[in-house]
N, C-alpha and C positions, 0 to 999 in steps of 0.2 A: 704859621701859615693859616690864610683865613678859612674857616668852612665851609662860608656861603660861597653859591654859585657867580662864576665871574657873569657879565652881561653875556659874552660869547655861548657862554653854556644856556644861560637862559632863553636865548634867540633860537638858538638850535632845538633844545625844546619846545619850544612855542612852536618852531616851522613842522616838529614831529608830530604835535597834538594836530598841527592846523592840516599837516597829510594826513593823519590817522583818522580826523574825524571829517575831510572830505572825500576817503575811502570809503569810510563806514557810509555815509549818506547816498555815495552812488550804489553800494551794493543792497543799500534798502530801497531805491527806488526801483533798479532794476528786481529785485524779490518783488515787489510789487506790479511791476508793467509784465512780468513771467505770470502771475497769478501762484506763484509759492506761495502767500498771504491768506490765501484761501484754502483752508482743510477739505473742502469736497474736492478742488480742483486735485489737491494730493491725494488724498485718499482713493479717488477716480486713477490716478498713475499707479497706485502699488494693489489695484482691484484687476490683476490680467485674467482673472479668470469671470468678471463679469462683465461693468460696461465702463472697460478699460480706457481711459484718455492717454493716449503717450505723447500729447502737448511738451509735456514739464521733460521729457528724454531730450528735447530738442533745445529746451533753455540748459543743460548740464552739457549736452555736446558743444551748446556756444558759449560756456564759462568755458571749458575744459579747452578749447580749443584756442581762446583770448589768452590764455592765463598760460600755453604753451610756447603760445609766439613771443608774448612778453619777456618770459624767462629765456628762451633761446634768444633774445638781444641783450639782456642784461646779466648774466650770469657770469657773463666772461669780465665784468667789472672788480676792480681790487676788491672794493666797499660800494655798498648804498649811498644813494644822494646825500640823505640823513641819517645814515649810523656809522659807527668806526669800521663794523664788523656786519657781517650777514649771520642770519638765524636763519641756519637750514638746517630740520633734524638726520642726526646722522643714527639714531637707532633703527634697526633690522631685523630686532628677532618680535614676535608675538608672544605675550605672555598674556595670564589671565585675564588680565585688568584690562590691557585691547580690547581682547574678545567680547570680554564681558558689558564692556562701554559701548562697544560698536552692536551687541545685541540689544542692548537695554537703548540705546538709540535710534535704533529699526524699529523697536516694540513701540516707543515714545510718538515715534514719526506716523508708523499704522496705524496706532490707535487715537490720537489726537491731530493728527493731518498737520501738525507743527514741527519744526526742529528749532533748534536754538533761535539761530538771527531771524527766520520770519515770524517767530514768535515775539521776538521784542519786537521789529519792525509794527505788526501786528496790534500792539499795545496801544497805540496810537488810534484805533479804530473806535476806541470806547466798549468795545464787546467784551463781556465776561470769560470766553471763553479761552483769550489770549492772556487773560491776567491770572485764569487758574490755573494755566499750563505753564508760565511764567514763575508764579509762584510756585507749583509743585517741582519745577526742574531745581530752582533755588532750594529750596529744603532738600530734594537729593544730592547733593550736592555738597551741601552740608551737612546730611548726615554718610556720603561718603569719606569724608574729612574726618569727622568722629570718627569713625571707625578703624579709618587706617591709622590713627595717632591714636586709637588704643589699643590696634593690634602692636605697632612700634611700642607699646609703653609694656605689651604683655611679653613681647619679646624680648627688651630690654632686662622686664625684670626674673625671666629663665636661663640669663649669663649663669656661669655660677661664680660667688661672691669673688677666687682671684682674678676673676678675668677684669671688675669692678670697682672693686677694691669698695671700703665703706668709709666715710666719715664717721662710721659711729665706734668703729673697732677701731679707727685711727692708721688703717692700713691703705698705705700707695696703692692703685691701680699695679697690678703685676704687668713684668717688664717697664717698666717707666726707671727711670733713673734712681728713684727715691728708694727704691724697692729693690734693686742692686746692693 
């Protein structure tokens, strides 16, 4: 059986990239015609106790409220136009890493007037200050990655050895067949 993609596959991907990145481009214009692009115009929205703009509450009521109707017409579909399957998260509990992401997200948003997509959006502007905030999200990012692949590597290595097993003592992982 061969490995590469039949044409059928290929076309369906291509029709994926060609939704995905005429999504992506309406919701950077629209960050942009909102004025999300602009750190004062944000900063002005999360400033309620001075000279507060609640402009930007009224571009999230009308994401929030498009993005409702849409899914109450489509939900009830087997599958998506272009996938086999829908990606809807089915996780419920809050655990650190939420909290901590959605904190350090508010701090990013306050203090740099950027969040993720109007800061790339942003980039395009030629100003410095959407490329430092670009780049420092990117290095956080990565060094959250480090981090948890060396918390997984410090946890891994407090097993203790039968749970393991070692290739240097020549012994099976315990309960595995070999080890029977």
């Amino acid at each position: 059986m061969s490995q590469h993609p039949t044409s059928a596959t290929r076309s369906s991907l291509r029709a994926q990239l060609a939704a995905s990145f005429a999504a992506g481009l309406r919701f950077s214009i629209g960050l942009a015609i909102a004025g999300m692009t602009q750190p004062d115009k944000v900063t002005g929205f999360l400033d309620i106790f001075g000279r507060w703009d609640p402009s930007l509450m009224f571009v999230m009521v009308g994401g929030i409220a498009v993005n409702a109707v849409v899914w109450k017409l489509v939900k009830h579909r087997p599958t998506p136009k272009l996938s086999a399957k829908w990606f809807v998260p089915t996780r419920r509990d809050r655990d650190g890493r939420l909290l901590g992401g959605a904190a350090l997200f508010g701090l990013g948003w306050g203090i740099a007037g950027f969040c993720p997509g109007p800061g790339l959006t942003s980039l395009a502007s030629g100003a410095v200050e959407p490329w430092v905030f670009v780049g420092t999200m990117l290095f956080g990012m990565r060094a959250v990655a480090w981090f948890e692949a060396r918390a997984a590597q410090k946890a891994s290595e407090k097993k203790p050895r039968s749970d393991r097993g070692s290739a240097a003592d020549g012994a099976p992982p315990a309960g595995t067949a070999a080890s029977r």
